[in-house]
N, C-alpha and C positions, 0 to 999 in steps of 0.2 A: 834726646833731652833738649828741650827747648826753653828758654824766659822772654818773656814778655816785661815789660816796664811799665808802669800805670804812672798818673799825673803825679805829681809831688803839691799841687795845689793846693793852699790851704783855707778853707771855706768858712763861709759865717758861722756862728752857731744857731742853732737850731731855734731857738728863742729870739733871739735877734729877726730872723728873718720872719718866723711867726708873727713878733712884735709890730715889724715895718708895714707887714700887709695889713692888720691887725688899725695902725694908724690911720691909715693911707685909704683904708676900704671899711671903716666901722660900721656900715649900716649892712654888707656883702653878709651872705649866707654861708654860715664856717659846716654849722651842724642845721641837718632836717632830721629829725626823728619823728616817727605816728604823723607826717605833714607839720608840724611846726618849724619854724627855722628859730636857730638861736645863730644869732648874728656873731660877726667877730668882733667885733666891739665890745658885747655882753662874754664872749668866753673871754678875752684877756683879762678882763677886772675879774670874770668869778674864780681865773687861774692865778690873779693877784693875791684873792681874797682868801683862799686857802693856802698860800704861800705866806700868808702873815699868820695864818691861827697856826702855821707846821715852824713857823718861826725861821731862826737861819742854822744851817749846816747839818737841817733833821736824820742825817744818815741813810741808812736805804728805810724806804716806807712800802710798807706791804699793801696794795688797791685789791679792792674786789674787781676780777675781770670779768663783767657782765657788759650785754651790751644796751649801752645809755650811756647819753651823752655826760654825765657824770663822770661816765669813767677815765671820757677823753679830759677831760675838767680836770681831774686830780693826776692826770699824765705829766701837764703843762704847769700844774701848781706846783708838784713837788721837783721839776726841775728848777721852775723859778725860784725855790728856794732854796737851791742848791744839792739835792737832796737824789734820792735814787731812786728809780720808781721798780716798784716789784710787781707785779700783778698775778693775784691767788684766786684760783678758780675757786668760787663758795659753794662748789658742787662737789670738789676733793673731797677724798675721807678725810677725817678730822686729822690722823695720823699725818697723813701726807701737806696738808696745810700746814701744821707745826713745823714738819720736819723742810719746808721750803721755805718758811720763814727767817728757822733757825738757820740754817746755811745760810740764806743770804744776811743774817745778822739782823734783822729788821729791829727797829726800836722805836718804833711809831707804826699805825694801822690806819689807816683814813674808812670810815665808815658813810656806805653809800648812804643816799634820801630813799632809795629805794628800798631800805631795809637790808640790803647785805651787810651783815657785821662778818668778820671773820674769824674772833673768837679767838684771837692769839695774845700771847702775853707781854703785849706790848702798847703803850702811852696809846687811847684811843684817840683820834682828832674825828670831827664831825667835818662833813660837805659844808660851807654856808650856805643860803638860802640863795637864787639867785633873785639879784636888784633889777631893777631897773636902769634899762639904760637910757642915756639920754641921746645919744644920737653923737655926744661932743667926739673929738680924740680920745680914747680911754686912759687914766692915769699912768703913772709911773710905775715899776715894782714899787712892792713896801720897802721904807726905811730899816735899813742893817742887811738889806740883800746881795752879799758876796757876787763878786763877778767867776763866772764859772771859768773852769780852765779847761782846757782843750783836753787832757788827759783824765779829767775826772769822770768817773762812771755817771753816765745818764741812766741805765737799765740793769736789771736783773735779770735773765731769764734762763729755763733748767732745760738739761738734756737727758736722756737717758746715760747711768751708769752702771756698770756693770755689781757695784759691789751691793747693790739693791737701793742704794740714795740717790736721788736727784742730785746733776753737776749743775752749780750754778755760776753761769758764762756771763761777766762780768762786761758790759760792752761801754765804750767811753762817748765823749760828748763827742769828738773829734771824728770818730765814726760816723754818728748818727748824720752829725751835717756831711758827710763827704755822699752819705749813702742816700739822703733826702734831694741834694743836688742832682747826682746821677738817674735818680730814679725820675724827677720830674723830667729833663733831657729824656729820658727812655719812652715815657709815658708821653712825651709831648703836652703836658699837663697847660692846659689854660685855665683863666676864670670861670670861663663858662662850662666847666666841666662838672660832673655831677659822680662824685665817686660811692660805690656800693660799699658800706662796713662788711662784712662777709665773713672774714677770717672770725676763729676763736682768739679773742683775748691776751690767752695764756702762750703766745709762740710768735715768733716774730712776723709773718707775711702780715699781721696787723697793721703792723708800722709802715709795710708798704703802702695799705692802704691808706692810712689816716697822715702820716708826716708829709709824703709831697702835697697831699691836697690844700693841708693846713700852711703849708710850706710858699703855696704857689695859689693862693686865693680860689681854690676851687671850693664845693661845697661835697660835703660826706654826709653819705644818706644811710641812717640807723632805721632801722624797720624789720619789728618781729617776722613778717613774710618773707623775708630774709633766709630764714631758720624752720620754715613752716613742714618741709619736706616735700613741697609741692610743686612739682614744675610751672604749670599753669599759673598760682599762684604767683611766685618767683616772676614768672616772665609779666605777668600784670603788673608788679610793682617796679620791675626798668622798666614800662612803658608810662604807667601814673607818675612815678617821681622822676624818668627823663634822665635814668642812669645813662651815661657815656661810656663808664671804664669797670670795668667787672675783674675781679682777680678772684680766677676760683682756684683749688686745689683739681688736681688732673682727675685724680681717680671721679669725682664731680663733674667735671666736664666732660670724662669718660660716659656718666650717665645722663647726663643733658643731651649730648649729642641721639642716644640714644631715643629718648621721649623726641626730640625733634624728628627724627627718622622715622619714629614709631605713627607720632601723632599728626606729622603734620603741618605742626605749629613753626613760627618764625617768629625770628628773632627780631624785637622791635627795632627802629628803624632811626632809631636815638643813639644804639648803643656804636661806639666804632672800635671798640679795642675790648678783648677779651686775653686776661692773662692768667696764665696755666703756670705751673709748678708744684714742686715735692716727690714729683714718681714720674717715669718712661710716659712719655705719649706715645697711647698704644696707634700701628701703622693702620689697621683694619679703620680705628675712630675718625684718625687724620681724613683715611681712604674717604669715607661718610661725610665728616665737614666740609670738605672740596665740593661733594655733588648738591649740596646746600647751596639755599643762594645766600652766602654770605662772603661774597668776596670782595664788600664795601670795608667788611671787619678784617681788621688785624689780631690775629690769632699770635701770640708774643710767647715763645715756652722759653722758661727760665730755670735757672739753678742757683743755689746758694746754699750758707751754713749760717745757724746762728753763730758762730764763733768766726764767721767773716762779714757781719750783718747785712741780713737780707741779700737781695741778687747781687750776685759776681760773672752773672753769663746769661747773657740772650738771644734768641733766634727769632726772626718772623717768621714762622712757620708757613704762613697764609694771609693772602686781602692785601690791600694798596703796596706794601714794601718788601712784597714776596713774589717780584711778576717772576713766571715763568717756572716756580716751582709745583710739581706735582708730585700726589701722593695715592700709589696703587694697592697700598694694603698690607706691602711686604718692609717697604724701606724703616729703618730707624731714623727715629727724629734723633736732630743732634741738640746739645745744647746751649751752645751758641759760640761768640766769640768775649771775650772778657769787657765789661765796662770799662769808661778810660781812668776809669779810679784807680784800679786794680791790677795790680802786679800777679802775673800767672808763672807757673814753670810747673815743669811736668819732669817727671826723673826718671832715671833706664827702668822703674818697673812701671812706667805709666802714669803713675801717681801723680792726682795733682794738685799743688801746693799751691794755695791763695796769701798773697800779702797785702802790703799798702795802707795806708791812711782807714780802711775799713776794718784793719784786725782787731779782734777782742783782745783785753789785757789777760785774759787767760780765764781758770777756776775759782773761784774764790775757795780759800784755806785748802785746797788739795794743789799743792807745788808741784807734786809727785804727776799727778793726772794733764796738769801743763806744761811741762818737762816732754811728757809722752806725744802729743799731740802741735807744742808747737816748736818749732826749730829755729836756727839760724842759717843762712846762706849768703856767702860774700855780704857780709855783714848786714845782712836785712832779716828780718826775723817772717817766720810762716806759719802758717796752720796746714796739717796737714788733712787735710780731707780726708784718706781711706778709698775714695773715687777712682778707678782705673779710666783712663782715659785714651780715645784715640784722634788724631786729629787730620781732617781731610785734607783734600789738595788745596781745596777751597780755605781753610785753614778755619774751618769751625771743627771744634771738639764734639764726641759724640760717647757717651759713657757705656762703659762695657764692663762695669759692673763692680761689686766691692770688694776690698784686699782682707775684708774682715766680716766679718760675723753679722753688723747692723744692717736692719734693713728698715723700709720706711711704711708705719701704720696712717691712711688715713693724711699723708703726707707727713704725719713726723718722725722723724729719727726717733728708732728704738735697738735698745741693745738687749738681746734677748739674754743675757747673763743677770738683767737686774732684774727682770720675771723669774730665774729660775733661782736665784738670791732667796725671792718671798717664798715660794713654792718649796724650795727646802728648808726655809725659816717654821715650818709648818711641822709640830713633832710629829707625825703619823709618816712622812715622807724622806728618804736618804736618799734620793736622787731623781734630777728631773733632767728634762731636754725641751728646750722652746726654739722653734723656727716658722717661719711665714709660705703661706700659701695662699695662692691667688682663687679664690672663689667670685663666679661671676660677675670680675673683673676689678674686683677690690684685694686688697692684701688685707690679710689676717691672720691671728697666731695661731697657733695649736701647740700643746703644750703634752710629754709622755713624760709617765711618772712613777719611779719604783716607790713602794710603799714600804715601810717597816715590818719587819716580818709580824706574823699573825693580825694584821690590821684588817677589821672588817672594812669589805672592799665596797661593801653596795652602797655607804651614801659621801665615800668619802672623794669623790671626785665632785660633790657636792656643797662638802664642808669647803672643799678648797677654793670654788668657786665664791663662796663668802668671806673667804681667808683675805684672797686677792684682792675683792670689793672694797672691803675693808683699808684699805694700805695704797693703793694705786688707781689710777685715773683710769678710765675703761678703756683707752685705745692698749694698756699695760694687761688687761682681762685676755687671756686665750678664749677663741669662740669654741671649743672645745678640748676637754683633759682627758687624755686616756692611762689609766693605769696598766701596766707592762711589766714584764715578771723582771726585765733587764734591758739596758739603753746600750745603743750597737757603739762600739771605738770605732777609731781610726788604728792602721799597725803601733803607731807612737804613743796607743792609750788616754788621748782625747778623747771628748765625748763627737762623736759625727751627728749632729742634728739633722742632716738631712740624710743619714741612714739610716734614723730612728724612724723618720716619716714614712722611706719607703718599706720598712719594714712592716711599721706597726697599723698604718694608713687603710682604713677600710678599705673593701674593695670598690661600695659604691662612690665612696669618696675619692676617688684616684680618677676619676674621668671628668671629675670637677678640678680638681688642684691641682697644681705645680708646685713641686717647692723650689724658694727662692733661693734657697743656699747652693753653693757648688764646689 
């Protein structure tokens, strides 16, 4: 059992420091989207100008999470007015839009220019149009603009739950700046940086990318090639917009590496940090980015939870502040040593428990699900991860695996109890089993399914596959449902998820997969 102590420091608020650089640099490149720049001058007035039409103390506000610079627009407007920013994918089933609305209480909608409405029943507000700037110091907030407080929610955002609803992890302002300070120190973030938008919207590593940059005068570059599926692609547009700092998801970086080794191609020559998080960096990929010549780049793997906001832990894996580390294809990456924000300890089952100035206030309206997850200790309060942990001599941690059931789609936390939630919410179905399997090096679910007696069987692993569309985001869709006469226990009369796999798991499918449960 170990603890660590993070700083007690108390930092600006996120606005403030936006604001300063904002002053100080109005003509400076905040956003480039498709090669335009909207300067930071023109984004503080237009985060003004939507903070006057959202009025004061608007509540949480639900955003469409697309990416355009819009969206960053109404991030900065509904905190300037004091307000909580939600962001709903306009791709969701309609069901699931409502029902993440409603958790988080929304009672205002900001409707993008781009046409995303989101169709919730809540006060619409319009984007305004952007002005012109002039070039001066940009104004003031509007008039009746409350000073925010350090404890008041800046963000909404959902986790997988088990009883089949979205948890929605309430994170404060006081986080946000402790974790925007950290990260620019992590990131080495200057002016002259040019950060890639990349992440989805809808999950925190956004914030990574967008708050220190916004934070630390650098410029974030929004661009559909982004998104395109393309490597080549992709790799044209960090060299035309002069990316610096890339934050992919691993399993992504797992296939980049990939097409680089396959193709050829190198990595332009602009970029100097590349950062990984949400799943293992696999030792074989690592083995492959060494014999690259990319040992100018810093290769940064990371870890965190949304309910500790964004990183809590990083390594240089590779490139300028990794001399002398090598990787032969066998070793596990660790994941790092703790930020100086951040309070760690680790307990006789390994488990390890994040606090500090970064903690989330907890669930919104489920006490019960906060109770469960965060504790108290010699009077500090924690989150408890689920994360077993080991820590080396060297004194970085290195994860060995979960105490519970979630595992991570795509890089996010899912709990397979709120898949199998819908899947039995489905009258044709009395019991299902969902667990993760690594297919050509990605995770993804699979889901087995007893049927109700007499149920024709031939399309209804079909119907379910629409059931699911319907109600949940696709990384919640199993890439495949098998119906099964019975799901295997444990002696205790649990359901064993990963004895249903190896049961019921094709044969030619078994030389493909693993299951991630154990």
């Amino acid at each position: 059992m170990s603890i660590s102590h993070g700083s007690l420091q108390v930092f600006p608020d996120l606005l403030d420091m936006f604001s300063d650089i904002a002053r100080r640099n109005p003509r400076r490149p905040a956003i480039v989207h498709n090669g335009h720049a909207l300067s930071y001058g023109r984004l503080l007035e237009s985060a003004n100008a939507l903070a006057t039409r959202l009025g004061p103390d608007p509540g949480a506000v639900a955003v469409p999470a697309v990416h355009a610079p819009e969206t960053v627009v109404a991030l900065l407007g509904v905190l300037t007015a004091g307000g909580t920013y939600c962001p709903v994918d306009p791709a969701f089933p309609a069901a699931r839009r409502q029902a993440m609305a409603a958790a988080a209480q929304c009672r205002t909608a900001v409707s993008g220019r781009s046409g995303d409405i989101l169709r919730l029943d809540a006060r619409l507000v319009e984007l305004p149009e952007p002005t012109e700037f002039s070039g001066d110091p940009p104004a003031s907030p509007p008039a009746g603009s409350a000073r925010a407080e350090p404890e008041q929610p800046a963000y909404i955002l959902f986790t997988s739950g088990s009883t089949g609803q979205p948890k929605p992890v309430v994170t404060p302002r006081r986080a946000v700046a402790a974790t925007a300070h950290a990260l620019r120190e992590l990131f080495h973030l200057a002016p002259e940086d040019r950060v890639l938008q990349f992440a989805s919207l809808n999950w925190d590593t956004c914030f990574e990318e967008i708050l220190p940059a916004l934070t630390g005068g650098a410029a974030l570059v929004i661009d559909p090639d982004a998104h395109s599926g393309s490597f080549p692609r992709l790799l044209r547009l960090v060299e035309r917009e002069r990316i610096t700092v890339l934050d992919l998801p691993t399993a992504f970086w797992h296939e980049l590496v990939h097409h680089l080794v396959d193709s050829g191609d190198r990595l332009p020559s602009c970029l100097r940090l590349v950062v990984i998080g949400g799943e293992a960096a696999g030792p074989a990929r690592l083995a492959d980015w060494a014999r690259l010549q990319t040992g100018r780049i810093r290769l940064l793997n990371t870890y965190g939870c949304t309910e500790t906001t964004q990183i809590t832990h990083a390594v240089d894996l590779a490139g300028p502040l990794a001399p002398g580390r090598t990787w032969d294809g066998t070793t596990r990456a660790p994941i790092g040593r703790a930020l100086p924000h951040v309070v760690e300890h680790l307990d006789e089952h390994g488990e390890l428990l994040i606090g500090g100035p970064a903690l989330a206030l907890g669930y919104l309206g489920l006490p019960e699900a906060t109770a469960a997850r965060f504790t108290t200790l010699d009077c500090r309060r924690f989150f408890r991860t689920g994360d077993r942990m080991s820590r080396d001599p060297d004194g970085l941690l290195t994860h060995q695996g979960r105490l519970d059931g979630e595992l991570k789609v795509r890089g996010i936390r899912v709990d397979p109890a709120e898949v199998e939630a819908h899947l039995t919410g489905h009258p044709d179905v009395t019991a299902a089993a969902v667990t993760g399997t690594t297919v050509a090096g990605r995770t993804t679910l699979v889901a087995y399914v007893v049927a109700r007696p007499h149920t024709p069987a031939r399309q209804l692993d079909r119907d379910l596959l629409s059931h699911l569309r319907a109600r949940v985001p696709g990384h919640l869709v199993p890439s495949r449902i098998t119906l099964v006469p019975r799901l295997v226990h444990t002696p205790s009369g649990k359901v064993d998820r990963a004895g249903c796999h190896l049961r019921y798991a094709a044969p030619p499918d078994r030389s493909k997969e693993t299951s991630l449960e154990h």
